[in-house]
Backbone bond lengths (Angstrom), bond angles and torsions (degrees), N, CA, C in turn:
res aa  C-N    CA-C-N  psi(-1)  N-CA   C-N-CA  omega(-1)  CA-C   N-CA-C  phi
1 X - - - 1.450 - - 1.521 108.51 -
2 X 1.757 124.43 109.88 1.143 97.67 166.91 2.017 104.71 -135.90
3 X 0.441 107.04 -170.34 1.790 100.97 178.44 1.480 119.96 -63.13
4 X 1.517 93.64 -60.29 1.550 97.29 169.05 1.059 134.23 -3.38
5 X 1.945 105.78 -54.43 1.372 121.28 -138.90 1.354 88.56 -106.28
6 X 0.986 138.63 -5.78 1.484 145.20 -177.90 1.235 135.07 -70.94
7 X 1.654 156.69 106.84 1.647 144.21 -141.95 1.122 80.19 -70.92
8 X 1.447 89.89 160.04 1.354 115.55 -173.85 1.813 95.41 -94.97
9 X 1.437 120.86 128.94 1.417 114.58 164.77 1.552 147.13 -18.49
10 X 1.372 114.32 108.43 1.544 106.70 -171.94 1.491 118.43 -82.07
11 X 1.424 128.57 147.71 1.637 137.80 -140.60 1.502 77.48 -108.07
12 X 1.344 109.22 119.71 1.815 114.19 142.26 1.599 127.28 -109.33
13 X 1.481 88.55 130.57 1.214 95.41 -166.71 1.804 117.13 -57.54
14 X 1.247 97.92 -46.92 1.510 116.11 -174.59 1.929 99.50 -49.37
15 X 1.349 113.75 -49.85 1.198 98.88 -163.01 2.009 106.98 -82.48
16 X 1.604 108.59 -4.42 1.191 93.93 171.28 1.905 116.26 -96.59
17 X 1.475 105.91 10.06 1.720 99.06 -170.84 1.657 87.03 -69.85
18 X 1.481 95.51 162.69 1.564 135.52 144.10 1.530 120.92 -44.27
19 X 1.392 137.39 106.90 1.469 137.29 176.19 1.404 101.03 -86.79
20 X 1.629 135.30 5.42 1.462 106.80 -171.65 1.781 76.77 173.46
21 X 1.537 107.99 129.99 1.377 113.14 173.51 1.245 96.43 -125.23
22 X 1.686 103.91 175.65 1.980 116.86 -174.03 2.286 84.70 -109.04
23 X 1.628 80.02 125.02 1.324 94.36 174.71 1.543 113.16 -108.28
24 X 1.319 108.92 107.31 1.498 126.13 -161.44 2.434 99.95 -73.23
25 X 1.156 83.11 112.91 1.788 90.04 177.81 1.661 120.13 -97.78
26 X 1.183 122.02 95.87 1.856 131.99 -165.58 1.418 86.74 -89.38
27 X 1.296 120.52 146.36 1.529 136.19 121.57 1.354 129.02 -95.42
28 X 1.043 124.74 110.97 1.513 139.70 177.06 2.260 95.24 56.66
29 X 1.792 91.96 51.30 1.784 84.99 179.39 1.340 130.59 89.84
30 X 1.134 92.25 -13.66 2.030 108.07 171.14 0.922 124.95 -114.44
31 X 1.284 111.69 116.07 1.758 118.70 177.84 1.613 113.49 -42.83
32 X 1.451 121.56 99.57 1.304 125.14 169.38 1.378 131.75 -100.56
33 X 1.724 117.05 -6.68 1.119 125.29 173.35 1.786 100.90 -166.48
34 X 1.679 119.77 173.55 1.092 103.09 -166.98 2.119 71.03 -152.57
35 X 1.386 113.52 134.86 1.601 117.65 161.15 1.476 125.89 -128.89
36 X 1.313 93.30 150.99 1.717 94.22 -176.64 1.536 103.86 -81.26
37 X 1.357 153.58 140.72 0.961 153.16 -166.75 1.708 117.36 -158.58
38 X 1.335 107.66 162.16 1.390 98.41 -172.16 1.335 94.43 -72.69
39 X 1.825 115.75 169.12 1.636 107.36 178.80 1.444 104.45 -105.86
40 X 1.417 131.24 8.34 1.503 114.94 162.98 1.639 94.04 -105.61
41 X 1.172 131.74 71.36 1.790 132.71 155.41 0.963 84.07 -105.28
42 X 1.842 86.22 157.74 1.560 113.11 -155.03 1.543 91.15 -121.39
43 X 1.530 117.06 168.40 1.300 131.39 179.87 1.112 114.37 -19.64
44 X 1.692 114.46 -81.47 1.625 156.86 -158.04 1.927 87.37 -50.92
45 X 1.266 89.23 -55.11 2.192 89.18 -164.70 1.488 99.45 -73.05
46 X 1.236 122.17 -37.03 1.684 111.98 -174.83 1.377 108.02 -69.30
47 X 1.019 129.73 -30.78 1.506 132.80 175.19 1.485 118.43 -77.55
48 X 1.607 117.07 -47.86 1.263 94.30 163.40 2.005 139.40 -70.86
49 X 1.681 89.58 -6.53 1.223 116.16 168.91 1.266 120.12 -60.30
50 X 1.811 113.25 -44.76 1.621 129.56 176.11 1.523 105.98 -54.76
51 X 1.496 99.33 -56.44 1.661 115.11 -142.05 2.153 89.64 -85.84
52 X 1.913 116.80 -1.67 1.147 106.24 175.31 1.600 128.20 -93.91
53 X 1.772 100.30 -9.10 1.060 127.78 -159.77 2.041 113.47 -74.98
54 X 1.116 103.08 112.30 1.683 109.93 -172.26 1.524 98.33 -37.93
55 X 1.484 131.85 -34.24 1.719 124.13 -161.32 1.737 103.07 -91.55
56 X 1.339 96.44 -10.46 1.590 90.88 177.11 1.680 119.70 -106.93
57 X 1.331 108.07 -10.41 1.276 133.50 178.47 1.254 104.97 -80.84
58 X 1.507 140.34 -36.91 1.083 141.88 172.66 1.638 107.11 -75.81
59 X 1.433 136.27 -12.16 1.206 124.32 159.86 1.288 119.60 -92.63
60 X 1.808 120.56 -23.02 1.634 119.95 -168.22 2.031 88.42 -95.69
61 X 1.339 128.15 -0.86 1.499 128.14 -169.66 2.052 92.22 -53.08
62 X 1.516 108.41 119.38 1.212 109.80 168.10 1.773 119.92 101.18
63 X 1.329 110.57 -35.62 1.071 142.98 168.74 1.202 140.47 -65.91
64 X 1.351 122.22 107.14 1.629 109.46 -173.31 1.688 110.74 -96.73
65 X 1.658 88.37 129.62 1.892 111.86 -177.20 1.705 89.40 -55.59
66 X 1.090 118.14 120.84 1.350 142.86 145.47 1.502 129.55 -62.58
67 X 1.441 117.32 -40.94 1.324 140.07 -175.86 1.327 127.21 -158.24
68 X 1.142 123.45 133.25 1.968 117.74 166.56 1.606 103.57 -120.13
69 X 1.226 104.98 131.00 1.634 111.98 165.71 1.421 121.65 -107.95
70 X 0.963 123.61 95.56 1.729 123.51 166.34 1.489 107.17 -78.53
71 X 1.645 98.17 141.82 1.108 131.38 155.41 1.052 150.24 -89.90
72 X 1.472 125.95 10.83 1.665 154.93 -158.07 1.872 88.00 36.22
73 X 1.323 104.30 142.77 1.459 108.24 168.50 1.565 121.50 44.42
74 X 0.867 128.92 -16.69 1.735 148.74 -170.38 1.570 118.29 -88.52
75 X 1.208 109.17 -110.09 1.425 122.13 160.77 1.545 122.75 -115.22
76 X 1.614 113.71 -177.61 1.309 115.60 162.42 1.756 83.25 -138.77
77 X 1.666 117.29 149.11 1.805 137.39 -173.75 1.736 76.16 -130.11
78 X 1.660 81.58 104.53 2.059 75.36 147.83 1.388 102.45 -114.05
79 X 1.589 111.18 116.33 1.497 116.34 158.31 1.763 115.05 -60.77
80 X 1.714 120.44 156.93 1.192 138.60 177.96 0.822 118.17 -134.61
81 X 1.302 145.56 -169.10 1.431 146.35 -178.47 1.888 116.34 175.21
């Protein structure tokens, strides 16, 4: 018996994913808030997640959202105008 002779370890994916990523929130390009979130959310929830958030609400207050950009896992940019 010595090590050598031994397979070398197989990689699972499942046990190396992410359970919860930091979802970065821009207004018009500026980091205005940052959330912990599950990491399989989908478009529709990260955005209403952005556009629910008290630090981003105080920049879109008055303002009509023009645009949202998601980034899968990354960010969401809500443009204003």
């Amino acid at each position: 018996y010595s090590i050598h002779q031994q397979p070398f370890p197989q990689w699972d994916e499942e046990l190396a994913a992410a359970e919860t990523i930091t979802l970065v929130i821009q207004v018009n390009g500026k980091v205005r808030d940052r959330l912990q979130v599950s990491a399989d959310i989908d478009e529709a929830a990260a955005q209403e997640l952005a556009l629910a958030s008290p630090r981003v609400q105080s920049y879109t207050k008055g303002k009509a959202v023009r645009q949202t950009v998601y980034v899968p896992g990354r960010l969401v940019n809500v443009v204003v105008g």
